[in-house]
C-alpha positions in Angstrom: -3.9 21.0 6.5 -6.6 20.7 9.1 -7.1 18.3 11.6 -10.4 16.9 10.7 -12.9 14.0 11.5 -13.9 11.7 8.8 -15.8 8.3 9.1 -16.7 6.3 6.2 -20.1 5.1 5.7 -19.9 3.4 2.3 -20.9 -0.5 2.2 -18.2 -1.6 -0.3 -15.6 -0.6 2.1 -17.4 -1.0 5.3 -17.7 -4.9 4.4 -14.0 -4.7 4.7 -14.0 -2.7 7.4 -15.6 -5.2 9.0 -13.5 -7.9 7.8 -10.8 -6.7 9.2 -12.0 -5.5 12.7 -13.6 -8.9 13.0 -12.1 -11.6 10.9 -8.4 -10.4 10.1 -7.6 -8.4 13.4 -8.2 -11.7 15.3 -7.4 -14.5 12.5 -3.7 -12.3 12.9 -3.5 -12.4 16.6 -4.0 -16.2 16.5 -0.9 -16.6 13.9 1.4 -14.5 15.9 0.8 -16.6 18.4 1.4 -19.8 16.3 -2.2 -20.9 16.6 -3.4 -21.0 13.3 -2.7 -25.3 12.1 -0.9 -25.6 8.8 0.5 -21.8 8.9 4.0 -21.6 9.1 4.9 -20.3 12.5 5.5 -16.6 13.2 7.5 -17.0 16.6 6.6 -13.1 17.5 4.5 -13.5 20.9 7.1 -16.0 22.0 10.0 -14.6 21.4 8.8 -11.4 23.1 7.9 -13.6 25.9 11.3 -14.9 25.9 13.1 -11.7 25.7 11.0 -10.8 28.6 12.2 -13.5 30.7 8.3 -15.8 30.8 10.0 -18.4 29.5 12.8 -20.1 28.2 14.0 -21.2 24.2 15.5 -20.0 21.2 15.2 -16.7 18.9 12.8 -18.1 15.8 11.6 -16.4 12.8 13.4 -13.9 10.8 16.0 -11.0 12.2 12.5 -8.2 11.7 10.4 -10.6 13.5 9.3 -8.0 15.9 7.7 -5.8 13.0 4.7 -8.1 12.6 3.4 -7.3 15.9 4.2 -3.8 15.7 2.2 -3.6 12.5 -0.7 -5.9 13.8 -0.8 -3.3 17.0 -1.0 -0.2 14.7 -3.6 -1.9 13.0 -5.6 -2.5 16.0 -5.2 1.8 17.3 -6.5 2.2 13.5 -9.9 -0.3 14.8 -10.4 0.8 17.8 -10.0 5.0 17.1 -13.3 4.2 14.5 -14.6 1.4 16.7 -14.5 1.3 20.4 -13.8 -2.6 21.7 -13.0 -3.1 25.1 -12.0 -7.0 24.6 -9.7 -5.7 21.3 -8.5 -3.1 23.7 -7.5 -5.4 26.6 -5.6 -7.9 24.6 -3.8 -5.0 22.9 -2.9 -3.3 26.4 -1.2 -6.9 27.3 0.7 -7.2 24.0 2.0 -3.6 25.2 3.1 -4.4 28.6 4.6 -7.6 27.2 6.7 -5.2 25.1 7.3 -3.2 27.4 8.4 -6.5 30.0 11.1 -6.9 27.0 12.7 -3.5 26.9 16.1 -2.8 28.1 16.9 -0.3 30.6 18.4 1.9 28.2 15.9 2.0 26.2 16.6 -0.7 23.7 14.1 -3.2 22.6 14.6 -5.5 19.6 14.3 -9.7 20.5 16.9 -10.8 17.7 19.4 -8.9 19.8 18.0 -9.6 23.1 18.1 -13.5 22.7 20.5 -14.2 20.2 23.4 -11.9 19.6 23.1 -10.0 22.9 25.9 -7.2 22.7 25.9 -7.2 18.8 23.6 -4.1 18.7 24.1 -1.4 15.9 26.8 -3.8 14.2 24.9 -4.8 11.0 22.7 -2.0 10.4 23.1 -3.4 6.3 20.8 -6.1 7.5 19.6 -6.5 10.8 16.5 -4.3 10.4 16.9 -2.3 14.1 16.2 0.9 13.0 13.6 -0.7 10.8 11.6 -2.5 14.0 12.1 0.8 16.2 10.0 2.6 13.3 7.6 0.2 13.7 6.8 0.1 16.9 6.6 3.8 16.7 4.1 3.9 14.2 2.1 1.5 16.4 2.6 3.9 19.5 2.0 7.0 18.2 -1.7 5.2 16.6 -2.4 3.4 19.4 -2.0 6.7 22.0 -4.1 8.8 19.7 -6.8 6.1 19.2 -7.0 5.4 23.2 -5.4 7.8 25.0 -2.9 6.3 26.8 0.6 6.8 26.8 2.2 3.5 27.7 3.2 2.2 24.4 4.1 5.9 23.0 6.2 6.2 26.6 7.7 2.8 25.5 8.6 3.8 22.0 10.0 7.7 23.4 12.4 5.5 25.2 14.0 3.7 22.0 13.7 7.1 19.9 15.8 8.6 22.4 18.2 6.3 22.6 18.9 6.0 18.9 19.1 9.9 19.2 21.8 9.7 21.2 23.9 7.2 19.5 22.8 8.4 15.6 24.6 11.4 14.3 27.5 13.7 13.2 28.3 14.5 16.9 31.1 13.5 19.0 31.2 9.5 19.6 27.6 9.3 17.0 27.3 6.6 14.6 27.6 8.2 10.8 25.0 5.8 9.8 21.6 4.6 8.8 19.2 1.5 8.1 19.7 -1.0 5.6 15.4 -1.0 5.7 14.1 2.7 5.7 11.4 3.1 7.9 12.8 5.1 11.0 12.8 8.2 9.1 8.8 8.5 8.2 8.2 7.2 11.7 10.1 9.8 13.2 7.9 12.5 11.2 4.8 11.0 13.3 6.6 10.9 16.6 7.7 14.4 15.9 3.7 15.4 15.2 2.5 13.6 18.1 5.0 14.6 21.3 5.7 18.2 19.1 9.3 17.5 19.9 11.6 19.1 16.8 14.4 16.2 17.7 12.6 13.4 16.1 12.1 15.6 13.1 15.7 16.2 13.1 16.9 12.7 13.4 14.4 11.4 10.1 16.1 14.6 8.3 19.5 13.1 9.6 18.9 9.7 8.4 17.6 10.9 4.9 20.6 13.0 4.6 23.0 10.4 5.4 21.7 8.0 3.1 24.3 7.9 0.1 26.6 10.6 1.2 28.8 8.4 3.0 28.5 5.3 0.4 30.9 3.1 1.8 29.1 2.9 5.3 27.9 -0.4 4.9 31.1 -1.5 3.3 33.2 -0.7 5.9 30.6 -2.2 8.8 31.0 -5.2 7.0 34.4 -5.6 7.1 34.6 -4.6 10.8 32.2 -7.9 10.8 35.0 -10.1 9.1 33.0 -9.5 6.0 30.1 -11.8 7.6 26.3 -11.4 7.4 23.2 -12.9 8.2 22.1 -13.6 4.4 24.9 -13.1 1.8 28.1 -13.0 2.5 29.2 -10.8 -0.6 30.1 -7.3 -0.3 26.9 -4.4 -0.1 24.7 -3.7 -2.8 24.5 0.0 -2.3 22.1 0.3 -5.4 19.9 -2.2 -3.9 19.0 -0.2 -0.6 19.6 3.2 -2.1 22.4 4.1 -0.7 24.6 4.4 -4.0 24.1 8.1 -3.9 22.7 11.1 -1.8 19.0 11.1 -1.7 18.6 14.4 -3.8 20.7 12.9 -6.9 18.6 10.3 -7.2 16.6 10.4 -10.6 15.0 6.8 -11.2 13.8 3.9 -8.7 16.4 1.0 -7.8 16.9 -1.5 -5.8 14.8 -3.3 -3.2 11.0 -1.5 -3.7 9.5 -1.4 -0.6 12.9 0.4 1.3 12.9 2.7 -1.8 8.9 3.8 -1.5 9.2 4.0 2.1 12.3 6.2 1.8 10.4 8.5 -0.4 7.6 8.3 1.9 9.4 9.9 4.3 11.2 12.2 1.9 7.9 13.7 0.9 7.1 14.7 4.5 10.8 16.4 5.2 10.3 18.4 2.1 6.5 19.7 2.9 7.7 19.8 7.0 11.0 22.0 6.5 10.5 23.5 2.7 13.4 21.8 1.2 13.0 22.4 -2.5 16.0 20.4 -3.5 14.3 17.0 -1.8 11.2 18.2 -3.3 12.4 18.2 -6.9 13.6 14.6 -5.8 10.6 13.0 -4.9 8.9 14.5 -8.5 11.7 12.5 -10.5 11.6 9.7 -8.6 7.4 9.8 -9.0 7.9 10.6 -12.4 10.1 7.3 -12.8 8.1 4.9 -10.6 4.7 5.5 -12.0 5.2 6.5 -15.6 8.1 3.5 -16.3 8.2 1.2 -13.4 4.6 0.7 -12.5 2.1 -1.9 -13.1 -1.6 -1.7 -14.4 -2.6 -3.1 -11.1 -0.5 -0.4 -9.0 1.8 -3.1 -7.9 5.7 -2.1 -8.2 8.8 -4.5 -8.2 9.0 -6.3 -11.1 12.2 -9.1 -10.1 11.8 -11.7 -7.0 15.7 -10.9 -6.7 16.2 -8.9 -4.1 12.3 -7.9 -4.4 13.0 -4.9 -6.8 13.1 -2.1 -8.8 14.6 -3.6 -12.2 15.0 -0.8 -15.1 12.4 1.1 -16.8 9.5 -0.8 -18.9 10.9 -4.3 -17.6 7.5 -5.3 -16.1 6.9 -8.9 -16.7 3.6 -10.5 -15.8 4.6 -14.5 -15.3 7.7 -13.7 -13.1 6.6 -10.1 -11.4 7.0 -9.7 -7.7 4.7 -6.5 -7.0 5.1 -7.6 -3.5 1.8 -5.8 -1.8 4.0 -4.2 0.5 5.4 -2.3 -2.3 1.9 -0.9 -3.1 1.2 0.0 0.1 4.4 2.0 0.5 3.9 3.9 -2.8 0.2 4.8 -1.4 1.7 5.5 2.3 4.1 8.4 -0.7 1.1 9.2 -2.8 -0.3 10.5 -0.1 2.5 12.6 1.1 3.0 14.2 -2.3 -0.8 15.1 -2.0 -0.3 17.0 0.7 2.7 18.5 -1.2 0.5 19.6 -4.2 -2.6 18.3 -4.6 -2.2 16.7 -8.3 -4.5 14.4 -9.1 -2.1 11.8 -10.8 -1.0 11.5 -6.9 -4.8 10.2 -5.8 -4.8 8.2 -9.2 -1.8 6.2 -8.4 -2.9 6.0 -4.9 -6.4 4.5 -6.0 -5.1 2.3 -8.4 -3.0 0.4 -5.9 -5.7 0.2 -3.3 -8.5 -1.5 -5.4 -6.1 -3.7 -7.6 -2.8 -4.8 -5.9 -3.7 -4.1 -2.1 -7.3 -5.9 -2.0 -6.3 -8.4 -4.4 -3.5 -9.4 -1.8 -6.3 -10.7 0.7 -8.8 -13.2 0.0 -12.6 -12.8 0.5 -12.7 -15.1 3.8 -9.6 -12.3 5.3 -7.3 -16.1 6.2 -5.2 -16.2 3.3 -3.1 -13.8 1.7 -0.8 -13.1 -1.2 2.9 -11.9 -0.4 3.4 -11.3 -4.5 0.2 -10.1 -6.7 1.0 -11.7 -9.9 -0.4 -10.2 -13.5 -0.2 -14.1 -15.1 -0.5 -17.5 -13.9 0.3 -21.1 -14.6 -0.1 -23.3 -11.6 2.1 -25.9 -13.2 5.2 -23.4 -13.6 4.7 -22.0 -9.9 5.2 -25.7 -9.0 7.7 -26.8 -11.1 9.7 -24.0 -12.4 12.4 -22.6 -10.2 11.9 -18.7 -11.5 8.6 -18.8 -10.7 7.9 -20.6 -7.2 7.0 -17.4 -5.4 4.0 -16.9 -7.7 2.0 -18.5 -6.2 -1.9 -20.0 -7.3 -3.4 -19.6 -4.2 -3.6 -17.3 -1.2 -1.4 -18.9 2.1 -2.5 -18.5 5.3 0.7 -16.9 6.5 4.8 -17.1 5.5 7.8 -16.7 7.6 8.1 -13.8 6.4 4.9 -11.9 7.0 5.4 -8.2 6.9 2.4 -7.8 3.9 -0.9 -9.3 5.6 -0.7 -7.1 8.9 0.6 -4.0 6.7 -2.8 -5.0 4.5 -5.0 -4.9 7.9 -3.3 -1.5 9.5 -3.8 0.4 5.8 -7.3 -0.6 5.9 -8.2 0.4 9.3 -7.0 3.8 8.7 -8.7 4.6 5.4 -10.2 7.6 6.3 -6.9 9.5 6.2 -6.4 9.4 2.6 -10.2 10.7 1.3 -9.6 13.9 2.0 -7.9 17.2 2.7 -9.1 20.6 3.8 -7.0 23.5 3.7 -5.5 25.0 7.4 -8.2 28.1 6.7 -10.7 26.0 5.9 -11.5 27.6 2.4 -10.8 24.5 0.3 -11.6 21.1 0.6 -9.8 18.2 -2.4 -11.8 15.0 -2.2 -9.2 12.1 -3.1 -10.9 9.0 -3.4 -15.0 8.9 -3.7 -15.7 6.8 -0.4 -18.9 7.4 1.2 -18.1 9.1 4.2 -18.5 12.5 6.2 -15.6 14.9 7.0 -16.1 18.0 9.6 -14.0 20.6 9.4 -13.6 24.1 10.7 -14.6 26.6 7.4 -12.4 30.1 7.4 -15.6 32.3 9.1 -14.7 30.2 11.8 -18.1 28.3 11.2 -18.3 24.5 11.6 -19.4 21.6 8.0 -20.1 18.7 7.9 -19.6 17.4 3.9 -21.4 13.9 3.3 -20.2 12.0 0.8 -22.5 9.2 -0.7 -20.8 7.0 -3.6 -21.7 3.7 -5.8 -18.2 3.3 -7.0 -16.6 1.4 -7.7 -19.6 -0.4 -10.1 -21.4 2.9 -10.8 -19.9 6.5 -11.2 -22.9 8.4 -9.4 -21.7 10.2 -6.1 -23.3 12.9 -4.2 -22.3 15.2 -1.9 -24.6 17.0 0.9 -24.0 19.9 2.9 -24.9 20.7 6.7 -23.9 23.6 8.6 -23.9 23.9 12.2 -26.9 25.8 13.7 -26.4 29.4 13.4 -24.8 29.6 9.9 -28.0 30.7 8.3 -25.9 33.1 6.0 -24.2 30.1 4.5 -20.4 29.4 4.1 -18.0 29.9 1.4 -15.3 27.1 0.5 -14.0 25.6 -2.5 -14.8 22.2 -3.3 -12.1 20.5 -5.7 -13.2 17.0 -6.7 -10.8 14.9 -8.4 -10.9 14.1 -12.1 -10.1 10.4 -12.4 -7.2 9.1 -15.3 -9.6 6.2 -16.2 -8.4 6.5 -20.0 -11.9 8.1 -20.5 -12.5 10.9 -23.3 -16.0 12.2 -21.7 -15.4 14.7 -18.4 -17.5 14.2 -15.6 -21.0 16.0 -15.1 -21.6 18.0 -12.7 -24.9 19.7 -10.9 -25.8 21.8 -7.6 -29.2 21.1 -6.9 -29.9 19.8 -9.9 -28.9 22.6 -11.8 -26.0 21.7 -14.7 -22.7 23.3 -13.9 -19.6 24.9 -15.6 -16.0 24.0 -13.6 -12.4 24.9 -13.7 -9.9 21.8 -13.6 -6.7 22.8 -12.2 -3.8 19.9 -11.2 -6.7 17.7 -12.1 -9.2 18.7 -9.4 -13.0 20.1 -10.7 -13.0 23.3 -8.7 -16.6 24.4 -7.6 -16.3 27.7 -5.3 -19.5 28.7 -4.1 -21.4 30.2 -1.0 -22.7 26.9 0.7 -26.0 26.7 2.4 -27.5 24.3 4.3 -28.7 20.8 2.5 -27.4 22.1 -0.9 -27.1 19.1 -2.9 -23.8 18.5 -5.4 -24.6 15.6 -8.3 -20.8 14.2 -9.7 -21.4 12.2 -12.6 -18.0 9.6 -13.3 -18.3 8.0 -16.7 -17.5 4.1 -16.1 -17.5 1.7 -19.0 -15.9 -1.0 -19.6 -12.8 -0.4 -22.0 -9.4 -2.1 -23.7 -5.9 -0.3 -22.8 -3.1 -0.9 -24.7 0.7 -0.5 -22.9 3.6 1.6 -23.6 5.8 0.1 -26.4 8.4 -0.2 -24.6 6.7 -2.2 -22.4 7.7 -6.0 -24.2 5.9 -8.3 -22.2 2.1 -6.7 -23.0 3.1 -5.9 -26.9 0.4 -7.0 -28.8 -2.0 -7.5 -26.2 -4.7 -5.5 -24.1 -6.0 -5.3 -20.4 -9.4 -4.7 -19.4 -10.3 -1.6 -17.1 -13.7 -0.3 -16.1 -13.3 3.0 -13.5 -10.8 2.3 -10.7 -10.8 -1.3 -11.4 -8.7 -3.4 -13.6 -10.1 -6.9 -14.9 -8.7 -10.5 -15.8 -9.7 -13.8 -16.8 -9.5 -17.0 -15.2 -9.7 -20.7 -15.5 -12.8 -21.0 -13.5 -14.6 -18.7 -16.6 -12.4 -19.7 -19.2 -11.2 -22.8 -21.2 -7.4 -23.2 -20.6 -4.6 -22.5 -21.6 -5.9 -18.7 -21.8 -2.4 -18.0 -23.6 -4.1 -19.0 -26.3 -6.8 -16.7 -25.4 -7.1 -13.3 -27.7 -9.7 -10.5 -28.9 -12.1 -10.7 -31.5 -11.7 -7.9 -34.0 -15.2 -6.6 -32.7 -14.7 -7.4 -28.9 -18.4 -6.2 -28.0 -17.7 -6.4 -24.3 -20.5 -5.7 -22.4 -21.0 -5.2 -18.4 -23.4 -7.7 -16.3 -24.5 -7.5 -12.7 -23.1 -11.0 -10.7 -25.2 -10.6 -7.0 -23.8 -13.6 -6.2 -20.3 -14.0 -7.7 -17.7 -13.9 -5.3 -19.9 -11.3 -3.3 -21.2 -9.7 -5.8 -19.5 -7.7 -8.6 -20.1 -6.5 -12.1 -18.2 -8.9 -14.7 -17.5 -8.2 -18.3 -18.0 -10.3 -21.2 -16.5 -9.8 -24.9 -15.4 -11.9 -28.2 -12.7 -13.8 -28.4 -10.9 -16.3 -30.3 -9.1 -19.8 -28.9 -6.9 -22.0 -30.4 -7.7 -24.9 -31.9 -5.3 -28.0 -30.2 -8.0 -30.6 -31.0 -6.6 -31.6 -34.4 -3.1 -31.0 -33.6 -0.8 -34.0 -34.4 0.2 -36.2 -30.6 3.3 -35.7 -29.7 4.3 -32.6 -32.0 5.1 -29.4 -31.1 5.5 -27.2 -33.9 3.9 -27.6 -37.5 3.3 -24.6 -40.2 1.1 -22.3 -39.0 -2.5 -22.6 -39.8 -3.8 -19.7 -37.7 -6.8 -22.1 -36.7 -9.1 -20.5 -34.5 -12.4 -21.0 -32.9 -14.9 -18.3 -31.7 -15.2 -17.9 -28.1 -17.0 -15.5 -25.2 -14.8 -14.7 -22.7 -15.2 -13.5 -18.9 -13.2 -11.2 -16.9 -13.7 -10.8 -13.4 -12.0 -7.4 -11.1 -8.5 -8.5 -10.6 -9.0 -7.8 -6.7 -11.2 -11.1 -6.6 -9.2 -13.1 -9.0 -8.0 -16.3 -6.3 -10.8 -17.1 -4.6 -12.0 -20.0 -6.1 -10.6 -23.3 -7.7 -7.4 -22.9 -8.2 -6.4 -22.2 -12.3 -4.8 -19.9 -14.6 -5.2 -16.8 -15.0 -4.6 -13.6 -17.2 -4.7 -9.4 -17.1 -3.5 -8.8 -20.5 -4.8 -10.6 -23.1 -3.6 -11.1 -27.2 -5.2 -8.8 -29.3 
């Protein structure tokens, strides 16, 4: 693929954008400095400071403490690469020489260890999340040097890889081992592109091919420990971090979700980077499994707060999911890597679906509160009182102990210009993945240099337009395939399609509309997306929607709440003749298009006190219902609410 330049210029996503650069970029620097009043604490800043030797206390916060900052820098690079801030910049450049104030001479750098088990290192890799922080922070360096320019923090981070290189691998006096938390390994792939040095590459390929072929790793590190850990004291779960077998016999998703996605994150990249067919094959199973029988309408994945995982296939409940937005930005971080794979459009529909449903829906529209697990039902009363569902919760928090999700929410937003497109190395094909407004410029194979402008009214209309300008001196024109994507919106009318107004014929291959034409300057392409409002119906095997129906309208899924409805909306279900029809709210929750339809609602008025069963009467009362986009579902009074309704 080529190295190109893409900025978006699209208001739906430039508003957050904006949000983040201004509201959520500086509302996360305040809480990992334990500024923000009712938050729980985050302890990072400090206990960098500590570890540094500013001042003195304890280790607070969880063992992967250090990850939050990590993640909040690499959003920052993201910012600052699409909008220069020298204030941004400076406070960034003193969380990195803090970081750097906290590294060991050898290279070492992780606060847990540092402050409170100092000469401990590498002992529970099961569960102390080392490997897991390093990746981090490497992600953060390798984004921050390409956004600036400098090299401290990449410097910084060169220093830990190499130290891990040394003590990692099947030489002489090498640890056999890996992390309990993948993350290391697609880190190491970035490293590797950014320093060109084939080590890192070889140490990700190490860790993915040690995973599962020596199972009894983490058993035998915990008996070393006096079979002792920092959560459970039970023996391994090998199923639950993957590590029951090799990577390339795996055939379904297990265990904890957001180790397994990033795994296959990272698996994706070793097979495009070093043409391993065999770990290809294995990230199209595991696809396969994970988004045709593990995955929710909303793109969330993880469907049991135990262990925050995988469960078995078509066990996706709505009232107890976890979907953990973590989990949905991992499995867009692998979408994206098995685009550049194949471009297949079920990839860049999977990829969508979890950005507008599960990822924005994790954030609130203010950018100061924020889901950890993106629920498809709620009850306020059970999140309060019943034990199996208090991490569902009603309303968005300002910020947990445990706060990997909002600064992975801001870094993935900053950086959404890496996943609209891709153009070929020769420059002869270009697959738009997601209709964003925004230009890409790109190198065409006669050498000549295009600039593609994308303008789109998704996701509340399906018009988007695409202009063409060639650099001066291209008067013959340039020849390059466009392939726009043909989205799986359950529709059963294709796309329209004109070039300067002039209806057009296309191919669809692997889901793309290929145009292939000679390109002149200002030619105009028309793409036509049908959007209307529509019921889907689940998989049977899918118990917990039998019977019932969710409400989708292009990219976006819908659901009631409270605020629209008249509780309990269990008792909520669709007329025989819905008629849902689509309305424009300016000035509902920012302004969206909602969707009204038919309905019926019990009838409780007449029901005897005190009684809770009696023969069924099947009394009903005629109702219109309101859905609103899922993503904006939260942000008002707190109440119930619903995706899939009776039908």
């Amino acid at each position: 693929m080529q190295t190109t330049q893409v900025h978006i210029r699209d208001k739906f996503w430039e508003d957050y954008s904006e949000l983040v650069r201004q509201t959520v970029i500086p509302y996360q620097w305040e809480a990992l400095n334990d500024r923000i009043a009712g938050a729980e604490p985050s302890y990072a800043i400090r206990n960098f400071r500590i570890a540094a030797g500013l001042e003195q206390g304890e280790f607070g916060g969880w063992v992967f403490q250090d990850s939050d900052l990590y993640k909040w820098l690499e959003a920052v690079a993201y910012s600052l690469r699409s909008h220069p801030d020298p204030e941004l910049e400076r406070i960034a450049d003193e969380a990195i020489d803090l970081i750097g104030l906290a590294q060991l001479d050898n290279g070492y750098i992780n606060t847990y260890f540092t402050i409170k088990e100092p000469g401990k290192e590498w002992t529970n890799l099961y569960e102390a999340h080392e490997l897991y922080c390093a990746g981090h922070l490497i992600e953060a360096a390798v984004a921050y040097a390409e956004a600036t320019g400098k090299r401290k923090v990449l410097d910084i981070a060169c220093r830990f890889a190499d130290l891990i290189d040394t003590l990692f691998g099947t030489g002489e006096n090498q640890k056999r081992a890996y992390c309990g938390h993948q993350e290391i390994e697609l880190a190491l792939v970035k490293l590797y592109h950014a320093t060109g040095e084939e080590r890192y590459l070889n140490l990700s390929q190490y860790f993915i091919d040690e995973r599962g072929s020596n199972p009894s790793y983490f058993t035998q590190e915990w008996e070393r420990r006096g079979r002792t850990g920092i959560w459970s004291q039970g023996s391994p779960n090998l199923e639950m971090y993957q590590s029951h077998l090799p990577v390339r016999e795996q055939t379904a998703a297990v265990g904890h979700s957001v180790r397994a996605v990033y795994m296959y994150t990272a698996m994706a990249d070793l097979a495009r980077l070093t043409n391993d067919d065999s770990l290809r094959a294995a990230c199209e199973r595991l696809w396969a499994n994970t988004t045709r029988k593990q995955m929710y309408i909303t793109g969330g994945v993880g469907a049991t707060h135990l262990g925050e995982a995988f469960t078995f296939d078509y066990d996706l409940p709505n009232d107890a999911v976890y979907a953990e937005t973590c989990a949905s930005i991992g499995l867009i971080f692998w979408a994206r890597r098995m685009l550049r794979l194949e471009a297949k459009s079920e990839y860049a529909d999977v990829m969508e679906r979890a950005l507008y449903n599960n990822v924005l829906g994790s954030m609130s529209k203010d950018g100061k509160h924020f889901f950890y697990v993106n629920p498809l039902e709620v009850w306020p009363e059970a999140s309060k009182r019943n034990p199996d569902k208090h991490h569902v919760k009603p309303i968005r928090q300002k910020w947990f102990g445990c706060s990997c999700c909002p600064p992975n929410v801001a870094r993935l937003l900053s950086s959404l210009n890496d996943y609209i497109y891709d153009v070929s190395a020769k420059g002869n094909a270009v697959h738009v993945h997601l209709y964003i407004g925004s230009t890409v410029q790109f190198t065409s194979a006669e050498g000549r240099e295009v600039t593609l402008s994308q303008r789109s009214e998704l996701p509340w209309n399906g018009k988007v337009d695409f202009n063409v300008s060639l650099a001066a001196g291209n008067a013959d024109g340039v020849t390059f395939t466009l392939a726009l994507r043909v989205p799986n919106w359950f529709q059963s009318r294709q796309p329209v399609l004109r070039v300067n107004g002039e209806l057009q014929k296309y191919t669809v291959n692997n889901g793309y509309a290929n145009i292939n034409r000679l390109w002149s300057e200002g030619d105009a392409l028309e793409w036509l997306l049908p959007l209307e409002a529509q019921f889907i119906e689940a998989h049977p095997q899918i118990r917990a929607d039998a019977g019932k129906a969710a409400i989708q309208r292009g990219p976006l899924v819908y659901c009631v709440e409270e605020a629209d409805n008249r509780a309990p909306l269990a008792s909520l279900s669709i007329a025989e003749t819905a008629n849902l029809t689509e309305r424009e709210a300016p000035h509902l929750l920012g302004g969206c298009v909602v969707i009204d339809g038919d309905g019926l609602a019990a009838d409780g008025s007449a029901w005897p006190e005190d009684q809770p069963y009696q023969p069924i009467r099947k009394s009903r009362n005629p109702v219109r219902f309101t859905a609103i986009p899922y993503y904006l579902w939260g942000n008002r009074e707190p109440g119930e609410m619903s995706v899939w309704l009776r039908n």
